[in-house]
N, C-alpha and C positions, 0 to 999 in steps of 0.2 A: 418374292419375299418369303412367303410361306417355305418353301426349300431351301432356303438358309437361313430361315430362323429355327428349322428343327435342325438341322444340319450342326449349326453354332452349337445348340443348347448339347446335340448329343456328345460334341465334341469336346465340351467343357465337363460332361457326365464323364466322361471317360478318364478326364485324370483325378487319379486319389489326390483329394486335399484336405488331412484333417487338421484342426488348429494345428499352428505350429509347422505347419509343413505348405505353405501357401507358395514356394516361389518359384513350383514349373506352371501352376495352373495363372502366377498373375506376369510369367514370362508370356504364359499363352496369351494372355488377355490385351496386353499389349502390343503385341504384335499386331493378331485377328483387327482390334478396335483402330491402329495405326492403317491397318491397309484399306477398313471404314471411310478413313479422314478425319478420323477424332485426333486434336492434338492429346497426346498420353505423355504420359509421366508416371513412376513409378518411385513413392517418396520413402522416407529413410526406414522406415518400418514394414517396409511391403504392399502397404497399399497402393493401389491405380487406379488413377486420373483420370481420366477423358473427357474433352473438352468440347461439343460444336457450336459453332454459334457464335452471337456476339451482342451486345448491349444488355438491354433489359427486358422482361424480367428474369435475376438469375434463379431455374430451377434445379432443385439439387436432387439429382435420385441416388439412393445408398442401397447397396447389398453388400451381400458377403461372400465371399469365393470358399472360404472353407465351410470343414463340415462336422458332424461327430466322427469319430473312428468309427473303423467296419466294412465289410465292403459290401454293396447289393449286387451282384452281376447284371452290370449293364445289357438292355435288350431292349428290342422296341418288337410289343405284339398288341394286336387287337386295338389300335388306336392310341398306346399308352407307352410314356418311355420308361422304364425300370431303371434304378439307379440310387444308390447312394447321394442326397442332394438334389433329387428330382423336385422335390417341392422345397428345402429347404438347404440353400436357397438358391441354387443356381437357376432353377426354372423360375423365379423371380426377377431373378439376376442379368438370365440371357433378355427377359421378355423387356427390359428397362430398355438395355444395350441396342435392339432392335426398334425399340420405339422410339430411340433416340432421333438412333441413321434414319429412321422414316420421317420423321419431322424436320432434320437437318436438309433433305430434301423438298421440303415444301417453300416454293417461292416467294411467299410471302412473310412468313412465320419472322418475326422479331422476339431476338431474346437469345439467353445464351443457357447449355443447359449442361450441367457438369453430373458426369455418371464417376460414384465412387465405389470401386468393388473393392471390400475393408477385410482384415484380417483377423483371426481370434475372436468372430464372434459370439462363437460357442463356447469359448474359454474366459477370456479373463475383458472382451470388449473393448481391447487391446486398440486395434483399429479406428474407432470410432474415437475413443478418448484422444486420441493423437490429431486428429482431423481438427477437433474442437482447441486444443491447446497451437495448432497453427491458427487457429481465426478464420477459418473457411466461412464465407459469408454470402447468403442466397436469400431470396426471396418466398422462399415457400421450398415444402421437401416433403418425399415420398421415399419411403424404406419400404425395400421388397421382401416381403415376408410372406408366406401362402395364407390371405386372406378368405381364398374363395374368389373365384372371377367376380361373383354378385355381391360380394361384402368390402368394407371397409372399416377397418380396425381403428378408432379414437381412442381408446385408452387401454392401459395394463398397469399393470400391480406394481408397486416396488418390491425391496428385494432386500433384504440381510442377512449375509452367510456369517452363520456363528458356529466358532467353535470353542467346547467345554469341558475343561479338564477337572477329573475327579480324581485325588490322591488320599490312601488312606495310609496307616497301619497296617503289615502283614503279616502272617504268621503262618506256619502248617496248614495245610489244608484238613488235617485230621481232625483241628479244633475251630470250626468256623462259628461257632458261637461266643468267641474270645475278640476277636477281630472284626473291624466293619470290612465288606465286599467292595471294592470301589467300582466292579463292576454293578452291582447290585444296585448302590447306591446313584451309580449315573442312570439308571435303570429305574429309580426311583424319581428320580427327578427330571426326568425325561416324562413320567407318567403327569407328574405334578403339571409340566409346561404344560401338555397335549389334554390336560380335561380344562383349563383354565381359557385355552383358544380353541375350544372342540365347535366345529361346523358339521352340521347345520344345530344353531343354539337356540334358545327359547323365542329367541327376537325373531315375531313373523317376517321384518323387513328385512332380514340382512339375506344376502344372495352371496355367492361366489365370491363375486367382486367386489361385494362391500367389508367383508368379514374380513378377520384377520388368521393366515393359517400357519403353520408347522408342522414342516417335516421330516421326520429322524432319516437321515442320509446315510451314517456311519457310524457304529458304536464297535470300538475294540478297548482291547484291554489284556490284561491275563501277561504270566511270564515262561507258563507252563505247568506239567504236573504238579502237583503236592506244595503248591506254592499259591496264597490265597493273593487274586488279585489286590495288590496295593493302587496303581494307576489307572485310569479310564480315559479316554476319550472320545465324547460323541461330534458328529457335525449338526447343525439344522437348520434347513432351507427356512427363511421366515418369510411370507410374504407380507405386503405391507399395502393395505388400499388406500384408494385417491383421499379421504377423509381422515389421513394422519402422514405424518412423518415419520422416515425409520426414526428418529433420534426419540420419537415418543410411544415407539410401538419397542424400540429397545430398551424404555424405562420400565414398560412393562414387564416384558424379560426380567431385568433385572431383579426388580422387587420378588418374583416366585422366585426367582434364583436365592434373594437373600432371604426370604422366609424361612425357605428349606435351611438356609447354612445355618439362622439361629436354632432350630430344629435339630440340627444336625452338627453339633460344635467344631465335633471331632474330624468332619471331611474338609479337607480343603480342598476351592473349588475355584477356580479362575477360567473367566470369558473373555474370548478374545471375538472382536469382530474383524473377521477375514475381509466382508468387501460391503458398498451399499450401493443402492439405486433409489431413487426418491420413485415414486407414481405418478403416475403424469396421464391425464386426459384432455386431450383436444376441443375444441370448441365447435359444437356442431352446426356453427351460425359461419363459420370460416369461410372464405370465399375458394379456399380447398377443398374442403368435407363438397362444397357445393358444383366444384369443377369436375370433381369425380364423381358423384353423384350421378351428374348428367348425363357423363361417357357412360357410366355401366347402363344406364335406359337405355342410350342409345345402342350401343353394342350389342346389347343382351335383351334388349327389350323387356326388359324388370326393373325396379324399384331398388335401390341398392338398398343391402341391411346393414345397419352401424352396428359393429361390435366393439364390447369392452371385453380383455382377455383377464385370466388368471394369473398369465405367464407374465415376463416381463423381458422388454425389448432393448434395441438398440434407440429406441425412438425417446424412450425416458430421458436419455442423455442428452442428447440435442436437442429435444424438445425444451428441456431444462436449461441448457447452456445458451442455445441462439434464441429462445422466445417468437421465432415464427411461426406460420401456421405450416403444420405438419401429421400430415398421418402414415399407416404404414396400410398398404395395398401388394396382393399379389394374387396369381393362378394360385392353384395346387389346394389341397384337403391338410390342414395340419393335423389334423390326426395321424396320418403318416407319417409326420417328424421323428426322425429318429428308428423308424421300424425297418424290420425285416422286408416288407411289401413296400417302401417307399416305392412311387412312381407319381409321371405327371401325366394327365388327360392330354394330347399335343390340341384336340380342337379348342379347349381353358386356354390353355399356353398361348394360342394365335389370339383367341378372345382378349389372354391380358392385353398383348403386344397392345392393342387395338385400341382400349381402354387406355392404357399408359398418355398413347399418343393423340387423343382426343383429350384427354384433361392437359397436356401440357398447352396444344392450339388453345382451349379455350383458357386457359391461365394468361394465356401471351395475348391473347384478341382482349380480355377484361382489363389486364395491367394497363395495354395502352393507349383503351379506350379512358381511361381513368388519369390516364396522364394526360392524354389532349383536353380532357375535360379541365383539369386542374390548371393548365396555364391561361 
């Protein structure tokens, strides 16, 4: 097993798939998973399927096949595989797929367990929203995200992508004391956002993950020489903690927004919200948080540590949409995401596999031990 779980994983490193471009790596996947024995399918958006199993309880594992743009030249030295997606998320991704087939072989094992490798996660979350708008329905669910072999992720932040257009008056650049800058001015109020949610703020309590933050993403403008910026446009990541809603962390937004405009008569200024994700933290009393738990002791002979992230996941969504219990688990260091030195530890990697497939056994021995109990 170990030889064709790095084998798979390096096979999957090797094709480029950045959003948007998912369909020789989920032609691959199909294939690879079909010669498994997983019934596959491959639905109208690009995601794939795969199916073993059969009754209950149904487990749903979620990854993503794509990645950010870039390449890392694939390499495997000193224990470690090199690659674009090595931790996020294919090394996630393969170790689910692997721990599947290993449980689909276990003789006794009741239950059915649907592995979904989804598309555009890094983009627009493309894949997942689609999953949910078919009605995909499970028992409990794990999203493969590099946790850390010995962690398990319950919560992450929401998420409002705003963008904010500044239009002024132009004129000569000779005379810029006649004219407002609409660069300036988005430059201005950009300052206004960012001391209004400045972290870390007077409140001893607030952490990270309780705070609410902004990030200036993209500020353009300008038409060229001698020509005073009339229009601006900045973007800003807003993040949004489990103890609000975007819709009331965007009120706030708004109101510095419309401060500045009475302040400012003469700029006009319009927000648009590009996209949201609500926040979402799991419940640490879950009979998930506690099946995994188990396996990482066992596996790892440590304590698992529960994390809540900054970031925000695919796990918001469904967690929000289906209301089961769900966390997101994986190998790999996220710190690595996205970077030049991406890679995944292969002995993590076998450790997830391992871990995967001891929480699903003891998910399926609890579900129906609980059902014989209940008739």
């Amino acid at each position: 097993m170990s030889e064709q779980a790095v084998r798979f994983l390096t096979n999957l490193l090797g094709i480029y798939s950045p959003s948007g471009q998912e369909q020789h790596i989920a032609n691959f996947l199909a294939t690879q998973m079909k010669q498994m024995g997983f019934e596959v399918g491959i639905d109208a958006i690009g995601n794939v399927i795969g199916v073993v199993g059969d009754g209950f309880p149904v487990i749903l594992l979620c990854g993503h096949m794509d990645t950010v743009a870039g390449h890392v030249p694939l390499r495997v030295e000193e224990g470690k595989i090199y690659a674009r997606g090595a931790v996020d998320a294919k090394g996630p991704l393969a170790a689910m797929v692997m721990a599947a087939l290993a449980v689909s072989k276990e003789p006794n094992f009741k239950g059915k367990i649907l592995v979904a490798s989804v598309v555009e996660e890094e983009a627009t979350s493309r894949g997942v929203r689609h999953l949910i708008t078919q009605g995909i329905e499970a028992d409990y669910a794990i999203f493969g995200e590099p946790s850390g072999v010995e962690n398990i992720t319950i919560g992450y932040k929401g998420q409002i992508q705003l963008k904010i257009v500044i239009k002024t008056e132009t004129g000569h650049a000779s005379t810029p004391w006649l004219y407002d800058n609409a660069l300036e001015k988005a430059y201005e109020l950009w300052k206004k956002i960012k001391f209004a949610c400045a972290f870390p703020s007077l409140d001893p309590q607030e952490t990270p993950f309780s705070s609410i933050t902004v990030c200036l993403v993209k500020l353009v403008g300008g038409q060229g020489d001698s020509v005073i910026p009339f229009e601006a446009e900045m973007n800003l990541d807003v993040r949004v903690p489990i103890q609000f809603t975007t819709a009331q962390v965007y009120d706030k937004m708004i109101k510095i927004v419309e401060k500045y405009q009475e302040a400012n008569p003469k700029v006009g200024i319009n927000v648009t919200v590009q996209d949201t994700v609500e926040p979402f933290e799991a419940s640490k009393a879950s009979p998930l948080v506690h099946a995994v738990s188990l396996s990482i002791r066992k596996v790892i002979g440590k304590p698992a540590t529960l994390l809540r992230k900054t970031g925000t996941g695919d796990m918001n969504l469904l967690g929000k949409a289906m209301k089961l219990p769900i966390v997101t688990y994986g190998p790999g260091d996220s710190h690595l995401d996205h970077t030049i030195d991406e890679h995944i530890v292969i002995e993590e990697y076998l450790n997830g596999i391992a871990v995967y497939k001891e929480a699903i056994l003891k998910l399926a021995e609890l579900y129906n031990k609980n059902s014989e109990a209940s008739k």
